[in-house]
C-alpha positions as CSV (number, residue, x, y, z in Angstrom):
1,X,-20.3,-141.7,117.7
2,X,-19.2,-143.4,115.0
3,X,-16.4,-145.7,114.6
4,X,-14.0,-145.6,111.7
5,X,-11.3,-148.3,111.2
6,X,-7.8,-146.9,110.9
7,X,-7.2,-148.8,107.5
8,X,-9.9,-146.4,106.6
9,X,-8.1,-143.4,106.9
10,X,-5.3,-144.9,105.5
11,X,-6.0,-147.1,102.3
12,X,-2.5,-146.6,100.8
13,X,-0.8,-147.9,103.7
14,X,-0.8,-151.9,103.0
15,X,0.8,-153.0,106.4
16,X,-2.3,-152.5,109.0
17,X,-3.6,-155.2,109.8
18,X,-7.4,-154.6,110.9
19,X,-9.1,-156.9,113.6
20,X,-13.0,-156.9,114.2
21,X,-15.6,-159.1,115.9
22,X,-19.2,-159.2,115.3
23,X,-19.3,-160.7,119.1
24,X,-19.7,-157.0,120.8
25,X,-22.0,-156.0,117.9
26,X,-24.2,-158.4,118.3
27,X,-23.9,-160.1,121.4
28,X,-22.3,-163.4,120.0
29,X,-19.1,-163.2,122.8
30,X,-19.8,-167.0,122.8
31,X,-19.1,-168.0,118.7
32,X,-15.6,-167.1,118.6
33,X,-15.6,-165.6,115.4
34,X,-13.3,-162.7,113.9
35,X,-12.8,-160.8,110.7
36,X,-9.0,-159.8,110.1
37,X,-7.8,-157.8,107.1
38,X,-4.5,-158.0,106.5
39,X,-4.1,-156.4,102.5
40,X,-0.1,-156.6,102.3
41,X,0.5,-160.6,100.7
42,X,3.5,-161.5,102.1
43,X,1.9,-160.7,105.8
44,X,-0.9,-162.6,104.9
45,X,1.2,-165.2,104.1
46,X,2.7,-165.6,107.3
47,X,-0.7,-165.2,109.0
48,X,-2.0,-167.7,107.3
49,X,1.4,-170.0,108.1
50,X,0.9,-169.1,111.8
51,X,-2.7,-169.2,112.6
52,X,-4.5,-172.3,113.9
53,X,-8.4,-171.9,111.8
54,X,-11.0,-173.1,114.1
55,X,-13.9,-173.5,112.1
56,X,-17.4,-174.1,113.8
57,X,-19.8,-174.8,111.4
58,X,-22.4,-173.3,114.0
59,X,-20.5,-170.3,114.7
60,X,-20.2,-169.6,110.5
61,X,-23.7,-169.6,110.1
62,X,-24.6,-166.9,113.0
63,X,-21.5,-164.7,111.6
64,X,-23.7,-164.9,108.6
65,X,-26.7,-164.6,109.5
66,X,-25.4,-161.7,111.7
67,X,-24.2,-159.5,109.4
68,X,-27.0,-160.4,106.3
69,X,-30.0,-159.9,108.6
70,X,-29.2,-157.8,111.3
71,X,-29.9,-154.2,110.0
72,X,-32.7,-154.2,112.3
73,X,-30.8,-155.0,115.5
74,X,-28.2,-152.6,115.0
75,X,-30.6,-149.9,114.1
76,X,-32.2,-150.5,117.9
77,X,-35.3,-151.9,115.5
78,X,-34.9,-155.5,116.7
79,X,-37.6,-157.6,118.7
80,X,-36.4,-158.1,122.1
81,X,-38.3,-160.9,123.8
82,X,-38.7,-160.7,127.5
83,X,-39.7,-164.1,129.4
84,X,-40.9,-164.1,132.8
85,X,-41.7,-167.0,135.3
86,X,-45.6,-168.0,136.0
C-alpha cells in the first residue's frame, strides 16, 4: 500500500494544508518534529502569526538525519540490534 498525500492529487488547489511526521516513519514519537505544507501565502501567513516554533536543536538533527540516511530503514534493510541480559 502506498500512501499518497491529497495535495498530490490535487497541485492546483493552493488551500490544503498537508501535515506529516517522520515520528511514525521512523519511530522518533519522542522528537516532536513535523513537516506542514501550506502553498497558499496569505495562510501561511497567518500560520506563521499563530504558531508557537519549538525548536530543538536535538530533534533538527535526527529529522535530518532521518530523512538523508534512512533509505535503508525504510526499505526493511536497516540493522536492528537486539541486546539481551548475561
Amino acid at each position: 500500500m502506498v500512501h499518497t498525500p491529497l495535495a498530490k492529487l490535487y497541485p492546483e488547489y493552493d488551500k490544503l494544508i498537508t501535515c506529516m511526521a517522520p515520528s511514525k516513519t521512523f519511530n522518533m514519537a519522542g522528537f516532536m518534529m513535523s513537516n506542514i505544507i501550506i502553498p497558499n501565502s496569505d495562510l501561511r501567513s497567518i500560520w506563521k502569526e499563530r504558531h508557537y516554533n519549538f525548536d530543538n536543536p536535538l530533534s533538527i538533527a535526527a529529522t535530518q538525519a532521518a530523512y538523508a540516511y534512512g533509505a535503508d530503514w525504510l526499505s526493511g534493510k536497516g540493522i536492528l540490534f537486539f541486546f539481551t541480559a548475561p
